[in-house]
N, C-alpha and C positions, 0 to 999 in steps of 0.2 A: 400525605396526599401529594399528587404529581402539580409542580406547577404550572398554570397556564401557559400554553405554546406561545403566546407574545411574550411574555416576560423571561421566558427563555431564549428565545431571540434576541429582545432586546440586549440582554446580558449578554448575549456572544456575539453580536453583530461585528466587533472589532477582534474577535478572533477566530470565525467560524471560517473553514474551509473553503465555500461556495460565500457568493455574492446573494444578501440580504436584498429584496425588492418589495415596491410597496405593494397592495392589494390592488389588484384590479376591481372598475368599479361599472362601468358603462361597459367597458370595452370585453368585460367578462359576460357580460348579460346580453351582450349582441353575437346572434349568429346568425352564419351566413344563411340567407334563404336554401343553397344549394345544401344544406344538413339537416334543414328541416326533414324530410321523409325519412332518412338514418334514426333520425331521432324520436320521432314517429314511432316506429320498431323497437326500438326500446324501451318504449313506453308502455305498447303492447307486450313485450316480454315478462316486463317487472310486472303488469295489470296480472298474468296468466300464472305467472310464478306466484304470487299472493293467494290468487283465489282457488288456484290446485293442487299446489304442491303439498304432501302427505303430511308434513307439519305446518304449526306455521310457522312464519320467516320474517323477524323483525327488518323494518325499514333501513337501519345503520347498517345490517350485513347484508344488505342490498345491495347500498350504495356503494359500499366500500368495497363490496367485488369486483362492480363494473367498474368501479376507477383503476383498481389493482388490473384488471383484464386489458383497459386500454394501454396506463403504462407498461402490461408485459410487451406489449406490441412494440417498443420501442428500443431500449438497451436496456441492460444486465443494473445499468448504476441509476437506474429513472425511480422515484419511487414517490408512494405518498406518506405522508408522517404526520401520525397524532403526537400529543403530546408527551405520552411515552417512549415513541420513539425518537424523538427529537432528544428526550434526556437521555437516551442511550448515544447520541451520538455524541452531546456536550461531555457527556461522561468520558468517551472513548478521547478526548481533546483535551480536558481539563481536571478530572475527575481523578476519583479511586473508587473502586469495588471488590466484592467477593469474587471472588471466580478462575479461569485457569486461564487466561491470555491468551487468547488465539481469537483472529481474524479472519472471519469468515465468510463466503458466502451460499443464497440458494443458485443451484443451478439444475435446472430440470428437474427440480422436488427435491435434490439431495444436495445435502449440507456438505459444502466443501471447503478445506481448510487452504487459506491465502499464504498466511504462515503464523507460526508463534511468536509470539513478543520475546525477546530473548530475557533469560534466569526464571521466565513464570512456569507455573505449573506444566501447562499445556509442552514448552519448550524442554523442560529438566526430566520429564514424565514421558518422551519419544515423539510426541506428534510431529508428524512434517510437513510441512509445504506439498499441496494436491493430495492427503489424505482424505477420504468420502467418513464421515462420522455418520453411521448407519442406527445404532442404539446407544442410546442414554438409561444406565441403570437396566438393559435388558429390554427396553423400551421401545419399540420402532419409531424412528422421527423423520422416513422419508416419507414425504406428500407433504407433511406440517409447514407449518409457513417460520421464516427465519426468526424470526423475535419469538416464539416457543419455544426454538430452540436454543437462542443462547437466554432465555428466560430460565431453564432449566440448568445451565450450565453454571448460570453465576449462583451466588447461594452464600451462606454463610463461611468464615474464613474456617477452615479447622474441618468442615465437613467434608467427607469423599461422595464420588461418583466415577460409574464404571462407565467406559466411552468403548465401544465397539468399533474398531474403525475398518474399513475396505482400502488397503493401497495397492494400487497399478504395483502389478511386478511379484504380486505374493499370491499363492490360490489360495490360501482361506483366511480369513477376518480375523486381527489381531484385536486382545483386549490388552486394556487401560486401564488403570485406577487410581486415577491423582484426588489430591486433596486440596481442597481450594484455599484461597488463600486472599487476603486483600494485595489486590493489584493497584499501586500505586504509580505512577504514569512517572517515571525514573529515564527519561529515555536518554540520556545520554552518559556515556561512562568514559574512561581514557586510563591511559596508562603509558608507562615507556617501556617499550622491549629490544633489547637489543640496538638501543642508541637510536630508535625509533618509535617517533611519539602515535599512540594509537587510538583513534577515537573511534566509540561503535553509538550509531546512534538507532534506536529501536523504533521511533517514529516520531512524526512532527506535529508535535500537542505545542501549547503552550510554551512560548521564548527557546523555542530551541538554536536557534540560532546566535542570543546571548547568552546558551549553556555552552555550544561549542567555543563559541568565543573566548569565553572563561577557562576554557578542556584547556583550549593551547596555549593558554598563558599560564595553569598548573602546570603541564607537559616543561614548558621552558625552565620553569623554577627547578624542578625537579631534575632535568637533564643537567642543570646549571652545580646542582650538588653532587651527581655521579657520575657524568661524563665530563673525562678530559677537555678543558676547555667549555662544556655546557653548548658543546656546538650537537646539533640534529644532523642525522644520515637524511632524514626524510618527514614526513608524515602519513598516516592512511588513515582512510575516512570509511569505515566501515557502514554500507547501506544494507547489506545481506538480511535479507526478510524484514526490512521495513515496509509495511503496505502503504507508507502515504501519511495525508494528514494535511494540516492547513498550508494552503498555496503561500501565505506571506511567509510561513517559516522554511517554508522550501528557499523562498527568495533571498531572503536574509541568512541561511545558509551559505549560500553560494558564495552570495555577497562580501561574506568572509573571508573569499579565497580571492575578490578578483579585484581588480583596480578599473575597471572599464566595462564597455561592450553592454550589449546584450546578456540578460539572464536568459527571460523568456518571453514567448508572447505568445496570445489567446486570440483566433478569430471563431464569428460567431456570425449566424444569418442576421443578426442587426448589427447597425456601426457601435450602438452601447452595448453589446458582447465583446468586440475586440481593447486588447489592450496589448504594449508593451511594456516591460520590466526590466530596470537595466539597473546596472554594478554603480557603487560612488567608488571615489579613490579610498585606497587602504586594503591592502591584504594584509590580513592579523600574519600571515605564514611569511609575509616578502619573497615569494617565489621558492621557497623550499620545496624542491620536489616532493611530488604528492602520487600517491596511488589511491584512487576509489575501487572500494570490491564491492562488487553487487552480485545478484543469484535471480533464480527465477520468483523468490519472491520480495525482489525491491521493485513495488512499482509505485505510479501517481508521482507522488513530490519526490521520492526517490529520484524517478527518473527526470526530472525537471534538472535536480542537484547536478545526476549523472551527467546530463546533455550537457547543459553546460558549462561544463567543467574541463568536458570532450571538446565540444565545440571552441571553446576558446584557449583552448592547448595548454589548459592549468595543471589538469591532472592525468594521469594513466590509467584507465577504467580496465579493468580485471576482475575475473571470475567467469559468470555465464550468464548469457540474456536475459536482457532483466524479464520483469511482468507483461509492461506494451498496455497500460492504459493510458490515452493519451489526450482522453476528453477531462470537461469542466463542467461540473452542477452547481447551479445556484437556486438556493431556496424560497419560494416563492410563498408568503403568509397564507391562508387561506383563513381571515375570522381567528378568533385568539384561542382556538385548540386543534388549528391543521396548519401543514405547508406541503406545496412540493417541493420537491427535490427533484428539479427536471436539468437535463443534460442540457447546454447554450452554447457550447464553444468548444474546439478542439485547443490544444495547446500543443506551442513548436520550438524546437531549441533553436538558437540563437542562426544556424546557418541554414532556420526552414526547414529542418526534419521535423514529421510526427511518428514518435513513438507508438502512435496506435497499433496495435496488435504485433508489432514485429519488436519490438522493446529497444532497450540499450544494448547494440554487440560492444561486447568489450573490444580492446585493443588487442589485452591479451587475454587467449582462454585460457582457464586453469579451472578443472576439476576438482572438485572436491572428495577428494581421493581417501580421507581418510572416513570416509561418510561407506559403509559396507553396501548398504541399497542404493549408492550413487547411480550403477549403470542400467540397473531396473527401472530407478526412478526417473534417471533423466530421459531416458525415451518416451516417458511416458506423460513429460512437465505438465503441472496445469497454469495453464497463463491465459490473459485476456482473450487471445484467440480461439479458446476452447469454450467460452461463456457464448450463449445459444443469444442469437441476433448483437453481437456485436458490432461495434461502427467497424466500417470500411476503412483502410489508410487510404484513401483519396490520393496521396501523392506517388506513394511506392506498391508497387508488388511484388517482394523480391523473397521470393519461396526460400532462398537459401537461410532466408532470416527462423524459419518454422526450424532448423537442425543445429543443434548442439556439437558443438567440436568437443569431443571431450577422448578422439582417440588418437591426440597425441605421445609420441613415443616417448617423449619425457615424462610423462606421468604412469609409470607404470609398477610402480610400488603399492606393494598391498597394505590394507590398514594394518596387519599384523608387525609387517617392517614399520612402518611410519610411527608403530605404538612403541616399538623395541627403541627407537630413537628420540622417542619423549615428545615425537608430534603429534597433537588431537586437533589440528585446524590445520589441513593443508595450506588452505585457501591464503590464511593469516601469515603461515610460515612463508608462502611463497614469494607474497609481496613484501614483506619485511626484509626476506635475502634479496632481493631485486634493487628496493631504498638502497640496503647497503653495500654491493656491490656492483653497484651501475652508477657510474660517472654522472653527475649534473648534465656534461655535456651528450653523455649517450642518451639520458632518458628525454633531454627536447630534442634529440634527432627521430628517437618514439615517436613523440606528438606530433610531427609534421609528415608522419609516413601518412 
């Protein structure tokens, strides 16, 4: 049995994503005179709909449509949540399940994929980043509503299901058939390659930010027994199709890397929506040159990470524009089996950029060249600014941000060569050779370009 939406709240309140608020109690039961007739009409709607329409129609899928109907009016991340979906979210932050890893959303009735978790099913099985998943098992699931959908997705570990999916760049619909698997929330990995310590992190659940901590003091150990001397070319912070996840672990990420400054900060149409977020002394790395790679599906705390890392000239951001979501939802109790999950605050990196809809450009572009659908797919990216009523960037409009560089002449090796030479991650490869071939003093003359 699901538990009550307050005691799930309460349980995550110091780790959930969005800002915990109490119930409204007067001030929810007061409206304005001017909504009165609005509301009026809808009164009369539901009276009509009751007494004519060809079935009948319980009271709960009444209510729950006109709520769902007003939040679609607003953005893509606005929502209302029972208490089943509320466990699906604590789940996606703290949890494990059956299922195939992948992060998704509705968008105009059809289920579109953000990215896969990297090693899960979903990931090892072809799915990509802006795939449309059109049938489950043969099943059509566009119009369904999103919680149907990954309701069907997840499932027993060991069981299969066939995914039908539509991607940009192909004419006819590719099938799927992964086999689910308990998806246990592993998000951070590391490793040394080539005198270069590598950390990939999959998304910002639970202490990820004293997993990375811990990454680069294995990294060290480890360089310290293979590498001459135990000294690092560099580090990279791999963000590549992470969707996001809790704001503090974004912070405490960063925070890792900086000694000072500005992380981030949140404003909001009230003064108790804004906040800033800023660095203690201590970088775990001491300035070790650093690279972050991101793709078009690192967004949310991703890009928090990204910005400020950019913004305060710690690291060299590479790959391709990230996602560009660059608002904050904080969930609002509604009685102890609802909340919403309403949008409050834009969030800005450290020198006042929002990421909203234009994302992170990197420093430098690098394609991922060993990726076959790269150039199909990347014309075709799905990012925040393809999601129907998205917020505005209010500060910028700078169209150049909507186009992928991806046809630089340096990249112009086919995956067939790249394979001949034992590279399956350009991306990886590229910054890796850059750590180690670029001077300490070439890569901060990078950061100040």
């Amino acid at each position: 049995m699901a538990k009550p939406l307050a005691s799930l709240l309460r349980a995550t309140a110091l780790v959930t994503a969005v800002a915990v608020l109490p119930v409204a109690t007067a001030g929810l039961a007061a409206v304005d005179s001017r909504t009165g007739p609005q509301f009026a009409k809808l009164a009369t709607i539901y009276e009509k709909i009751k007494t004519n329409y060809v079935e009948p129609v319980d009271d709960d899928t009444l209510i729950k449509g006109a709520i769902d109907g007003m939040l679609a009016t607003l953005d893509p991340h606005s929502a209302y949540l029972e208490a089943r979906d509320f466990e699906n979210l604590r789940t996606q932050t703290e949890g494990a399940y059956g299922g195939l890893g992948l992060s998704v959303t509705l968008d105009d009735g059809a289920v579109k994929v953000i990215a896969p978790m990297k090693g899960t099913p979903g990931d090892l099985g072809g799915i990509k980043a802006g795939d449309y998943i059109t049938h489950l098992d043969g099943k059509l699931i566009y119009g369904g509503s999103l919680d149907e959908a990954v309701d069907q997705m997840r499932g027993p570990p060991g069981s299969q299901i066939k995914l039908t999916v539509y991607r940009p760049g192909h004419d006819e619909p590719l099938e799927f058939t992964l086999t689910r698997r308990v998806i246990e929330l592993k998000p951070v990995e590391w490793k040394v390659k080539d005198n270069v310590g590598v950390i990939s992190v999959s998304s910002f659940s639970m202490n990820v930010g004293a997993q990375v901590a811990q990454a680069f003091q294995a990294i060290k150990a480890q360089a310290g027994k293979t590498q001459a001397g135990g000294h690092l070319a560099g580090v990279v912070l791999d963000l590549r199709g992470n969707p996001g996840g809790l704001l503090e672990e974004a912070v405490s990420l960063s925070d890792d890397f900086l000694d000072s400054g500005t992380i981030v900060s949140q404003r909001g149409r009230e003064a108790d929506d804004n906040a800033i977020y800023s660095a203690h002394p201590g970088d775990i790395a001491r300035g070790l040159p650093m690279i972050v790679l991101i793709d078009e599906g690192s967004a949310s705390a991703s890009e928090i990470v990204s910005g400020a890392l950019q913004d305060q000239h710690r690291a060299l951001i590479m790959g391709q524009r990230s996602f560009g979501k660059g608002s904050v939802q904080t969930l609002i109790p509604l009685g102890k089996d609802a909340a919403l999950k309403l949008t409050t605050a834009r969030y800005y990196t450290p020198s006042g950029r929002s990421v909203q809809e234009g994302g992170i450009e990197p420093d430098i572009a690098v394609p991922q060249i060993s990726d076959p659908d790269l150039r199909k797919r990347a014309l075709r990216s799905y990012r925040e600014s393809d999601l129907r009523r998205h917020l505005i960037n209010e500060i910028k409009d700078d169209k150049d941000l909507e186009k992928d560089k991806i046809d630089d002449p340096r990249f112009k090796m086919t995956p067939e060569q790249l394979k001949a030479k034992g590279i399956d991650d350009f991306q990886l490869y590229y910054a890796v050779q850059t750590l180690e071939r670029t001077t300490p003093t070439a890569l901060a003359a990078l950061h100040r370009k």
